[in-house]
N, C-alpha and C positions, 0 to 999 in steps of 0.2 A: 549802460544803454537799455531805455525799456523798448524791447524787439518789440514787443506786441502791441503798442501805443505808435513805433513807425509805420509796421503793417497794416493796422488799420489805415492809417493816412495816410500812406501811397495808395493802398485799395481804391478811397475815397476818391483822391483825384484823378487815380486811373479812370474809375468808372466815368466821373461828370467829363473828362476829358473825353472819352470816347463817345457819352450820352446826356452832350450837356443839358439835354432837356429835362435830363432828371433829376431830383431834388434831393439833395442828401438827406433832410427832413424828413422824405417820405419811405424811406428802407432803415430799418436797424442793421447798421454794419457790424456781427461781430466776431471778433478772430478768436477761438476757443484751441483748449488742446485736446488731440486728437483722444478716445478710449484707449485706442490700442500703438506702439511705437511704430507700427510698421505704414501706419495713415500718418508720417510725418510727426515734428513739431509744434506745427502749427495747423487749423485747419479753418477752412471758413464755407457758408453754404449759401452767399451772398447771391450768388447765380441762380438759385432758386426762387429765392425774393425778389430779383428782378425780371422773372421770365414776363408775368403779369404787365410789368411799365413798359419793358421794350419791346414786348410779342415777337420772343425768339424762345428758345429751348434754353434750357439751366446750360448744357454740356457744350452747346455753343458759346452763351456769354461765356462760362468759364473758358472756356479756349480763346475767346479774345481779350478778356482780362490777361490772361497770362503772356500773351503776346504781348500787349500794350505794355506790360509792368517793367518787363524787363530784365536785368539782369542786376541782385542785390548784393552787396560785398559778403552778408553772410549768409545766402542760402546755396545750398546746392543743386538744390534741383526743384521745379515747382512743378507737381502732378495734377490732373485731373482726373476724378474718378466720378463715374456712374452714383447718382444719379445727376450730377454737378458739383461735386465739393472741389474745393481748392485745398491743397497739400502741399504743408512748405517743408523742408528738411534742409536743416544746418548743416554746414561745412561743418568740420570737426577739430581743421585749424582757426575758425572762427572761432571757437568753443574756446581752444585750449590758450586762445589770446585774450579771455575775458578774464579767468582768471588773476592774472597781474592787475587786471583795472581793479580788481573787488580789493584784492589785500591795497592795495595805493590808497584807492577812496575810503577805505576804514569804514568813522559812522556815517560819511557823506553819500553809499553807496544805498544807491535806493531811493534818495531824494530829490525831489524833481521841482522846478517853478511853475505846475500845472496851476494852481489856485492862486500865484502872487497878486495880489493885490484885490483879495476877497475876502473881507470880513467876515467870519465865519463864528456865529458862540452856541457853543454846545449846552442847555442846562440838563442836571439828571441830578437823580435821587431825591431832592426837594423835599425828602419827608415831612411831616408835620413835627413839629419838636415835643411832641405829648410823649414820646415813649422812645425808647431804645430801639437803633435802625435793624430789619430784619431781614431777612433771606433774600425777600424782592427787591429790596433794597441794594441789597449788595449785585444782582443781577443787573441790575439798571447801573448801579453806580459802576461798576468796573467794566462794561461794557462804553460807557459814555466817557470814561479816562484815557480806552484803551482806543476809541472812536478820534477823539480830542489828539491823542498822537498821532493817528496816521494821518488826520487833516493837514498836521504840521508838518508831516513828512512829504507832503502834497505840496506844500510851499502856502496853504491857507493861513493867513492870519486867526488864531482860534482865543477864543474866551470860553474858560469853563466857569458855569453860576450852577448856584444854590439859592432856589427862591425859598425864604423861610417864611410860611404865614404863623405871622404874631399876632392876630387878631382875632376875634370872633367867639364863639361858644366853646370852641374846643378848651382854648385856655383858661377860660374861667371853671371848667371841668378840670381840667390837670389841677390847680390851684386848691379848688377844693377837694381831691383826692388827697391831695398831699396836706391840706390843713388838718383834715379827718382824721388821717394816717397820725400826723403831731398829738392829736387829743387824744389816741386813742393809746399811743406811749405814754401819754401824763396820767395814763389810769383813770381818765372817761368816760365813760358810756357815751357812746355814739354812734347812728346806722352808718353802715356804707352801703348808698346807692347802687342798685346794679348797672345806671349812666357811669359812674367812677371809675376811674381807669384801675387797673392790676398788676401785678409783678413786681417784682426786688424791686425794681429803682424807685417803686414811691415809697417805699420805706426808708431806702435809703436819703433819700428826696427831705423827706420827713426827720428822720434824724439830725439831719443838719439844718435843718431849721429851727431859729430863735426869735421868740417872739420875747420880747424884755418887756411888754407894758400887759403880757397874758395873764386873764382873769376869768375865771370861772364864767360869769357872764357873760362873756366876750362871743361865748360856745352860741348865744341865740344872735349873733350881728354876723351867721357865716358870709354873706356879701359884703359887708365893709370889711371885715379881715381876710377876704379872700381878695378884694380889690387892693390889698395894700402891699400881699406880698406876691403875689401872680406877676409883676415882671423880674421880681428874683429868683421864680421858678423857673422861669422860662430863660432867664439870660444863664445859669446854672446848663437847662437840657441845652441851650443852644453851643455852650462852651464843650459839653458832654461831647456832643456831635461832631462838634472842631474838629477836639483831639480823636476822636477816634477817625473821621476821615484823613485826616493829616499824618495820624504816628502807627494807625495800625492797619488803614487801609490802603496807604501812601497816596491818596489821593490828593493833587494840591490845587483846590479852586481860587480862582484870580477873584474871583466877584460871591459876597453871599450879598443878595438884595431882601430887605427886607418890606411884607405885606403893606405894613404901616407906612411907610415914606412916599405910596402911590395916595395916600391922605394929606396927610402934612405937606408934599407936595404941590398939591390941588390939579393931580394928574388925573384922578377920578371923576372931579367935577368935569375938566376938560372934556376929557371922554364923553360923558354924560351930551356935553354940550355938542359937540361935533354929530354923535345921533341925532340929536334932538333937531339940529341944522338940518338932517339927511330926512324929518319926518319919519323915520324910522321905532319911535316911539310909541306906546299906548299905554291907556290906562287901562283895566280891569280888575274887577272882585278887589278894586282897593290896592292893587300891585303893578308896577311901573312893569312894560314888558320890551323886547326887543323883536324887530320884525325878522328871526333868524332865517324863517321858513324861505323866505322870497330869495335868501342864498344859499341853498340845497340842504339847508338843515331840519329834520324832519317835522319840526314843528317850530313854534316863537317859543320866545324862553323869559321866566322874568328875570329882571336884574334889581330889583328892589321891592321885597317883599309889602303885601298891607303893614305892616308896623313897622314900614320905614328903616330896616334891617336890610344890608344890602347881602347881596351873595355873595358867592364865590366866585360866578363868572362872572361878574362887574369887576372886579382886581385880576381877574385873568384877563379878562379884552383891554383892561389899561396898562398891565404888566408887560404884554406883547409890542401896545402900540408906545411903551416907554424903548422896548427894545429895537425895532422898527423905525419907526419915527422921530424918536430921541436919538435913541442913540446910534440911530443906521446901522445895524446890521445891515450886509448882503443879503445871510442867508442865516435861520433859525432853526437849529434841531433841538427839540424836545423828547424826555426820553421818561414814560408814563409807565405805569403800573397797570396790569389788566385788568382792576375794578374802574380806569379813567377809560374804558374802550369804546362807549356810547357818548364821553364828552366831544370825540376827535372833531364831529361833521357842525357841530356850534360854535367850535374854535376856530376851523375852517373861517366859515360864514364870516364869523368875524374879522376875519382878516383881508376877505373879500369887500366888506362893508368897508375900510379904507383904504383899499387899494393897493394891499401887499398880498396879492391871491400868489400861489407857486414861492413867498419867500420863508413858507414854515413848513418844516418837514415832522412828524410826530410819530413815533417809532413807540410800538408798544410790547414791552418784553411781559411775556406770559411769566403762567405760575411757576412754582416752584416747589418741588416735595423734596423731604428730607429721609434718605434713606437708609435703614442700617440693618445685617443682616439679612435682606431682602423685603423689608418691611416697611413700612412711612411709618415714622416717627409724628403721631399726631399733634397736632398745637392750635394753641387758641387763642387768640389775645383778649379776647374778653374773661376770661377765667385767668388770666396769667401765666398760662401751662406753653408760653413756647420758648426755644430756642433763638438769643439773639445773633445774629453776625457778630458780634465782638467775639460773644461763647466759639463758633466755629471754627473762627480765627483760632482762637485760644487751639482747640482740639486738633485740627489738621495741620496750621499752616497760612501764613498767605499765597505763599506761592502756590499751593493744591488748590485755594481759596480760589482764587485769582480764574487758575488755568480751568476749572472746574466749571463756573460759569460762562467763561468762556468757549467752551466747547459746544455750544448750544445756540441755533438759530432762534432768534427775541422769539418768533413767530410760533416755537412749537415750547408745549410744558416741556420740563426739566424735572429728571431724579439728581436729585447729587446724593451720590452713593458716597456714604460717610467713610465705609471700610476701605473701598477703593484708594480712597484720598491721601489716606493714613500709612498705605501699603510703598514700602522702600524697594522694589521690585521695579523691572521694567511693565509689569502689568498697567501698574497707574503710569499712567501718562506724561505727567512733568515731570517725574523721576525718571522718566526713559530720555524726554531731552535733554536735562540738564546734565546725566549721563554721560550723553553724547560730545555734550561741551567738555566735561571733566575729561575726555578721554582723548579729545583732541589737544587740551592744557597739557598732557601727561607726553603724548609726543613729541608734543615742540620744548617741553622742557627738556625730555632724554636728548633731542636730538642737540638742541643748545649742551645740556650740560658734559656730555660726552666729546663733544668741537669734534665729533664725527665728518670725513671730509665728503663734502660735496659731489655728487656725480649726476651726469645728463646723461647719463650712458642709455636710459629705456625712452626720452622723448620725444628720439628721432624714430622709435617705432610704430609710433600711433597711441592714441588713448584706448584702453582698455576699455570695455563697454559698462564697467563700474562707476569707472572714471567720467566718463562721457554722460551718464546719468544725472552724477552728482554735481557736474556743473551745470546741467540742465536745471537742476533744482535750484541751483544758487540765482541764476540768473530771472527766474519767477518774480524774486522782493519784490522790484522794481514796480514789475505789473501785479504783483499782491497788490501794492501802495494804491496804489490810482484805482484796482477795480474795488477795493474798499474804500476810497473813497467817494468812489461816486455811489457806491451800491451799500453804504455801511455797513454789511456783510463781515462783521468784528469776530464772530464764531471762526471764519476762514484761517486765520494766523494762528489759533492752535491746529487745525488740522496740516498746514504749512510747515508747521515747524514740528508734528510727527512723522511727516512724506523728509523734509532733511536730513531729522534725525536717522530715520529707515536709511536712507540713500550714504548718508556716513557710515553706520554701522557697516553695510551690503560692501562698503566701499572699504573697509576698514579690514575686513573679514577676507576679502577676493586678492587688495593690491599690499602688497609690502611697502614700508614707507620709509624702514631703516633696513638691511640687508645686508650680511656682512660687513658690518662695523663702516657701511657708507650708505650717506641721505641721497634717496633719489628724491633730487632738488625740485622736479618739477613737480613731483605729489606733496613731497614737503611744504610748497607753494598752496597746495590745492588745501591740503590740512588749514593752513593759514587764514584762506580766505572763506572756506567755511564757519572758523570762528567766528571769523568779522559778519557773516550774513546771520549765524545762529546767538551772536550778541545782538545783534540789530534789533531781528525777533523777537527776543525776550524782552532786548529795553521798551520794542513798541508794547508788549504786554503789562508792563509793567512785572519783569520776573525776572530775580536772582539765576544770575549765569555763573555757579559756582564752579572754581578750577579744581576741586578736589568732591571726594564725594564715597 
């Protein structure tokens, strides 16, 4: 049951029940948990927000709130306190009957039909396929896998994509680095550009490349033999990127769409034409432009340069309206790099301009430093000096990889402390939960493998206050699920599943669980159904829940 998704919606219709003149619309309702255990449960300050609509006192509405509400199967008591909060506190037999539902529902616990029948697709990482995926990369990308889960756990219908642009100058740049790189193995004299891209994979790039009709000559046609093998380079980095999403970052996207098919298509011309309908159009200095500004975008924008070169936001306003319009989505999250943080309010616009304003949501994860020894680890990509996400994979882990990035709100930079990650201690973090799991694995097998007899002799005494925590904790997923999905707030489920793991161990440490060669059944129960919440956890991170450790 998610308590806090009912609470809210009796609140709701408590209040318009009592003040139907007021709008749910116009008040955020929301039920939060209290700082401290003694303000309850649950707590809300909903009385506050409404003193202004009904021209009463906070400590009044809440007093008739609480009146009106009633009486719920599982709270015990509902407080008011100064200066209006509402305070709810659990039964304790309420508590100790949730348990049985978590171990019964296994991985179904937690999942809800909140979003059935909402299309939902998530795209992220989208790199450019010029180079080997980096650090921001991996921040965006495991953030939008781990987002894509809990949509589904939501009951959303979800698509995860990878837009790949195959088109434009960058590719004929990759092409040429990697021909250069060929010539320059055949024992040629040849510059390399400081536009040319850097690092082991053009060489490697370069090594596997065979040109069977190469001729000395050949060295002054660089545009024709760069026009000839530049979609082998690129279908090479794009295979690159597959497998490394697929086998080392376990990421599995349903859709990679590619730049080129909004062409061949004639979904760009479309586009084109649906502005051009809208008079939204102008010429200048020779360049096609779009009237952005007049939809709160700070200025207009061209979308096809004087030579007739179109950009990159002409395939992004057709790429969306292929998503939107083609293929209906409901609802659109994009998951950017904080060098796209000045594109947000032209993609807006654009969206505005055909009439899907509120159905793209664009989430932009900041930077990321790499740290070791308490130092950043400098990197460059234009000189070639940095570390790829494959490399850290390789050095940590994915599971440190994973949990690592995830500990971090999109919204603020990131250290990922190298040494941290690496450390097999409770210090680091996913070693503490996965811990946690191993140690709950280790009881249920003594207790199975010993056929140790059964006893209830402690459950008619009450739960212990460890005990009663730690089901508190259990019972959160639920409303994890939903306030991450509406709020994709994807950093929450590591710190979730370090508050479990705390409440296990606290729990693990205070109550006996085997005691003179007998299972007290009812914690044996509780052991049980924390797995099942702290596997959930993990499978939503995408993170190994090993039983040994």
């Amino acid at each position: 049951m998610n308590l806090k998704f009912y609470l809210q919606n009796k609140l709701e219709k408590t209040i318009i029940s009592i003040w139907p003149i007021v709008n749910a619309d116009k008040f955020l309702l929301e039920v939060n948990y209290p700082p401290d255990k003694k303000f309850g449960d649950y707590t809300t300050n909903i009385a506050m927000k409404l003193a202004l609509l009904v021209h009463k006192s906070p400590m009044e509405i809440a007093d008739h709130i609480k009146r009106e509400m009633g009486k719920t199967p599982a709270f015990n008591r509902v407080e008011v306190v100064p200066p209006g909060f509402l305070n709810f506190y659990l039964k304790e037999r309420w508590l100790a009957r949730q348990v049985n539902d978590i171990v019964i529902a296994r991985q179904g616990f937690g999942k809800s039909v909140y979003g059935r029948g909402v299309r939902v697709q998530v795209e992220f990482i989208s790199a450019n396929p010029t180079g080997p995926l980096h650090l921001g990369n991996g921040r965006g990308g495991f953030a939008g896998d781990v987002l894509a889960n809990i949509l589904k756990l939501a009951g959303y219908t979800v698509q995860r994509e990878y837009y790949i642009n195959n088109i434009g100058n960058q590719i004929n740049i990759l092409a040429e680095s990697v021909l250069r790189r060929y010539w320059k193995h055949k024992g040629i004299k040849i510059e390399y550009p400081d536009y040319c891209y850097k690092g082991k994979y053009i060489d490697e790039l370069a090594k596997k490349l065979f040109l069977p009709n190469y001729k000395l000559s050949n060295s002054e046609k660089m545009e024709v033999i760069r026009d000839k093998i530049k979609d082998r380079i690129l279908q090479r980095m794009v295979s690159s990127i597959k497998q490394m999403a697929d086998k080392k970052l376990k990421i599995k996207f349903d859709k990679w769409f590619l730049e080129s098919s909004l062409y061949s298509s004639g979904q760009i011309d479309a586009v084109l034409q649906v502005m051009k309908g809208k008079n939204l159009l102008y010429k200048f200095e020779g360049a096609i432009w779009l009237k952005t500004h007049m939809y709160g975008d700070e200025k207009d924008r061209v979308l096809i340069k004087a030579d007739e070169d179109p950009v990159y936001f002409l395939s992004d306003i057709a790429y969306h309206w292929n998503k939107l319009a083609i293929r209906k989505f409901d609802k659109v999250i994009d998951i950017w790099g904080a060098d796209h943080h000045g594109y947000v309010n032209r993609m807006q616009a654009a969206m505005k301009i055909f009439g899907h304003e509120g159905k793209l949501d664009i989430i932009i994860a900041q930077l990321v430093r790499l740290i070791s020894r308490g130092e950043e680890i400098k990197m460059s990509k234009r000189s070639g000096t940095f570390i790829t996400l494959d490399e850290l994979v390789d050095e940590v882990g994915i599971d440190a990889t994973r949990f690592f990035f995830l500990m971090h709100d999109f919204n603020t930079h990131m250290d990922f402390d190298l040494d941290l990650a690496k450390k097999k201690t409770k210090d680091n973090p996913v070693f503490y939960v996965q811990y946690a799991h191993a140690r709950i694995c280790s009881i249920i097998k003594k207790a199975k493998k010993l056929k140790l007899k059964s006893t209830n002799k402690k459950a008619n005494q009450g739960l212990e206050a460890a005990e009663q925590d730690l089901i508190r904790e259990l019972i959160k997923w639920p409303e994890l699920i939903l306030d991450v999905a509406k709020s994709y707030q994807v950093h929450r489920l590591s710190f979730y599943a370090i508050d479990l793991a705390t409440s296990f161990h606290n729990f693990y440490t205070k109550c006996q669980v085997i005691s003179d060669n007998e299972v007290i059944e009812h914690r044996l129960k509780l052991v049980k159904a924390t797995r099942v919440v702290l596997q959930n956890v993990l499978a939503a991170m995408g993170i190994s829940a090993p039983e040994r450790m």
